[in-house]
C-alpha positions as CSV (number, residue, x, y, z in Angstrom):
1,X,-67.5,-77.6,30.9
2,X,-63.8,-78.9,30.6
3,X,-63.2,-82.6,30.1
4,X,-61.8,-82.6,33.6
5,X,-64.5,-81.1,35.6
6,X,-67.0,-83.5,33.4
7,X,-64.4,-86.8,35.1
8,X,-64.7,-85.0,38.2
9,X,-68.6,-84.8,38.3
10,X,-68.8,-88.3,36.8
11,X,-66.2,-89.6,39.7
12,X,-68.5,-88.2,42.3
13,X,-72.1,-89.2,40.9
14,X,-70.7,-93.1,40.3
15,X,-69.1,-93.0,44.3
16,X,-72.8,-91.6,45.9
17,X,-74.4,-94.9,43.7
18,X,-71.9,-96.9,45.2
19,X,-72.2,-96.2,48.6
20,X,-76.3,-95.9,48.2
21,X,-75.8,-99.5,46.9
22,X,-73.2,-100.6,50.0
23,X,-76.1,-98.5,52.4
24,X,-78.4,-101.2,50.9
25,X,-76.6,-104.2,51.5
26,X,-75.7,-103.5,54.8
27,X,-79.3,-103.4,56.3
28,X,-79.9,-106.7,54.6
29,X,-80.2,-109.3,57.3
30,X,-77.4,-111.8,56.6
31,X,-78.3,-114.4,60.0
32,X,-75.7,-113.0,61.9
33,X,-75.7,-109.1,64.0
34,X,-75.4,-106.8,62.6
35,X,-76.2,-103.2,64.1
36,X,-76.7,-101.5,60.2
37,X,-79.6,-103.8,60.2
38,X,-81.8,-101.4,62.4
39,X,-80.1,-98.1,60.5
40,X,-83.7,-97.7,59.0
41,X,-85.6,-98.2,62.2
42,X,-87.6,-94.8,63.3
43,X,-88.8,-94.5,67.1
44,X,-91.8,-92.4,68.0
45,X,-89.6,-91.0,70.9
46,X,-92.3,-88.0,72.5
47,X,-93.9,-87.1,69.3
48,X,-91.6,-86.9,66.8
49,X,-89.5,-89.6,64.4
50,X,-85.8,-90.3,65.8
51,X,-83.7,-92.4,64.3
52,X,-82.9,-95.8,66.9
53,X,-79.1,-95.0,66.6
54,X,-79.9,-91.6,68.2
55,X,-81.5,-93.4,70.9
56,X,-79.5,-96.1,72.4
57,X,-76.2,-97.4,72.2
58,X,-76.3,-100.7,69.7
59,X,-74.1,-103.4,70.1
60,X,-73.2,-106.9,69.1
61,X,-71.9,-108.6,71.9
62,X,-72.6,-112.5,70.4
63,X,-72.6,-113.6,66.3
64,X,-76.1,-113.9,67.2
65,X,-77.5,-110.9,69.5
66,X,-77.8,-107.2,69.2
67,X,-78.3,-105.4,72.6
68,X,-79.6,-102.2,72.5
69,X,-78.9,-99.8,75.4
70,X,-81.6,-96.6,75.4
71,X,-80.1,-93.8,77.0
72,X,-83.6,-92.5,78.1
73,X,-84.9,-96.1,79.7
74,X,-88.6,-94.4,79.5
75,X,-87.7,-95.3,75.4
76,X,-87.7,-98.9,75.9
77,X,-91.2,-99.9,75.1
78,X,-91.3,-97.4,72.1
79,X,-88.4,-98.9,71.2
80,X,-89.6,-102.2,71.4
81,X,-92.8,-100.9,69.2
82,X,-90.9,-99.6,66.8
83,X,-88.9,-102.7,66.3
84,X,-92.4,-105.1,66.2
85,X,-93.3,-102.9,63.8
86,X,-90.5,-103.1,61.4
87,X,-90.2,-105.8,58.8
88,X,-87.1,-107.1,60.5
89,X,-89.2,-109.8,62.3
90,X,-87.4,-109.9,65.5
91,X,-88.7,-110.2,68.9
92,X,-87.4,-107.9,71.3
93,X,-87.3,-108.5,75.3
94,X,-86.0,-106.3,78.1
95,X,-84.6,-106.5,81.3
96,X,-85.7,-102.7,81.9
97,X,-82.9,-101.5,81.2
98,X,-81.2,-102.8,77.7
99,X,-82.9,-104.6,75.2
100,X,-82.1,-107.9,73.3
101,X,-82.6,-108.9,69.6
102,X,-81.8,-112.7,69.1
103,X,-81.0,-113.2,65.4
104,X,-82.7,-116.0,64.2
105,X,-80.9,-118.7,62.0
106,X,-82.1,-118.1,58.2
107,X,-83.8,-120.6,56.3
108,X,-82.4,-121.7,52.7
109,X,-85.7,-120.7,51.1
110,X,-84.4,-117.2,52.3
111,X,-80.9,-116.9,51.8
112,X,-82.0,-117.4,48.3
113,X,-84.3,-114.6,48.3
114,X,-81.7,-112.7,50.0
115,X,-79.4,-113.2,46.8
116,X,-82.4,-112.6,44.7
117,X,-82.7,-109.1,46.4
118,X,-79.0,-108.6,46.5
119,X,-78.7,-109.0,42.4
120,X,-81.4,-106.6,41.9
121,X,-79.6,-104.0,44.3
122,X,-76.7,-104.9,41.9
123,X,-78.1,-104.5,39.1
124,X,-80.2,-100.9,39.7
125,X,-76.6,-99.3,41.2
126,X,-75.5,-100.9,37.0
127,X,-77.7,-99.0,35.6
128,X,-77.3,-95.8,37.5
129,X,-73.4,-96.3,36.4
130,X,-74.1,-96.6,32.8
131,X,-77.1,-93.5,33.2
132,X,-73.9,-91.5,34.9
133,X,-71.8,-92.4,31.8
134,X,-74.2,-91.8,29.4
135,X,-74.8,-88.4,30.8
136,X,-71.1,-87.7,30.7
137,X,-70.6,-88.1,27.5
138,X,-73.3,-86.3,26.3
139,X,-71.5,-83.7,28.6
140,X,-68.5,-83.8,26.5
141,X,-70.6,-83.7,23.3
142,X,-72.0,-80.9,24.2
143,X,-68.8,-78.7,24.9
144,X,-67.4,-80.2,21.9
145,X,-70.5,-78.6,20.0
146,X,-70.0,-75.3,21.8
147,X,-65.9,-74.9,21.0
148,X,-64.8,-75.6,24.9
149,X,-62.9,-78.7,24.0
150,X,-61.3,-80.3,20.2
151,X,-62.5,-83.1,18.9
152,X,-59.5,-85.3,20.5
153,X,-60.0,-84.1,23.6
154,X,-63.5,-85.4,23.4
155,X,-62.7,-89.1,22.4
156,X,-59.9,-89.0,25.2
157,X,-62.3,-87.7,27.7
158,X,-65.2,-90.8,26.4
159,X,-62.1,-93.5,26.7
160,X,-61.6,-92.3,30.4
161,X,-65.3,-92.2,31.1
162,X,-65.8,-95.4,29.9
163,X,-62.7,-96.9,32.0
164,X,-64.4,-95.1,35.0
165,X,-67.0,-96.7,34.2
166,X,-66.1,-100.5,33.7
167,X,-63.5,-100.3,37.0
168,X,-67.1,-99.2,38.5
169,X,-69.0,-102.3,37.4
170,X,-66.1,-104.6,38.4
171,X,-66.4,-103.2,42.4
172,X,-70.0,-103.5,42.3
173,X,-69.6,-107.5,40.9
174,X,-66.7,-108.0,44.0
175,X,-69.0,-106.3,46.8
176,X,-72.4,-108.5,45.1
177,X,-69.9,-111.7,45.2
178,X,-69.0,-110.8,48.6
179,X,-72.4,-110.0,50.2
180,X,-73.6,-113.4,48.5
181,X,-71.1,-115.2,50.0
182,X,-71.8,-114.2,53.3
183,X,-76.0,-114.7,52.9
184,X,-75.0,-118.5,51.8
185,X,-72.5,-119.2,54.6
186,X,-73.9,-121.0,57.5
């Protein structure tokens, strides 16, 4: 492999961590709608697992609601089901014909096990940057060893890595800074 395609590879692998880790932090419950939150939420819709998206049109018409609109209204209790039984601890009600999340307020005891959970996200999505890296540059190693690339080529192609690299880290401390920020505001 060629020091560029190795960048290339690297480039890609370090953007799917970061938008696993931004796929993460979005269905985290932050006291205010959000519809990401029920991204995660599978319906038993006549036998077989469909995403809720799929289902019904979800909307956030207040800081504090999420309405979902079914397109099938026959969905709506299995809907509803689906959402009981999801760790989201909402209670849904319907009118029979859209359904209606209220989010409720979030205590301080959990904002600060939001942040908790939020560092960890952080910090796993760290080390699958440096485990990228790391893999790189035993990439380039291993052309060097085989005669692709010259020795220089080698050390420039570890500097760029590693810049790759710490620009990485830096985005994932601005989004963690930003997500805690909005779990602590009330």
């Amino acid at each position: 492999m060629m020091v560029n395609e190795i960048k290339s590879a690297t480039n890609e692998k370090m953007e799917k961590a970061l938008k696993n880790l931004n796929e993460s932090l979005g269905s985290l419950r932050a006291g205010r709608a959000n519809p990401r939150i029920l991204d995660k939420v599978l319906v038993d819709y006549y036998g077989s697992p469909t995403g809720l998206n799929q289902l019904a049109n979800i909307s956030t018409p207040e800081a504090r609601m999420i309405v979902i609109q079914p397109y099938d209204a026959t969905a709506i209790p299995a809907i509803e089901k689906s959402i009981l039984k999801s760790d989201l601890g909402f209670n849904p009600s319907n009118d029979g014909k859209i359904i209606r999340l209220l989010i409720p307020q979030l205590t301080e005891e959990r904002r600060k096990e939001l942040v908790k959970l939020v560092k960890k996200y952080g910090e796993e999505c760290k080390v699958a940057m440096r485990n990228i890296r790391r893999h790189a540059i035993q990439d380039l190693k291993d052309s060097q060893k085989e005669g692709l690339i010259t020795e220089d080529d080698l050390k420039q192609g570890e500097k760029e890595i590693q810049k790759v690299t710490d620009d990485e880290i830096k985005n994932i401390e601005l989004i963690l800074k930003d997500k805690e920020t909005e779990i602590l505001e009330v």
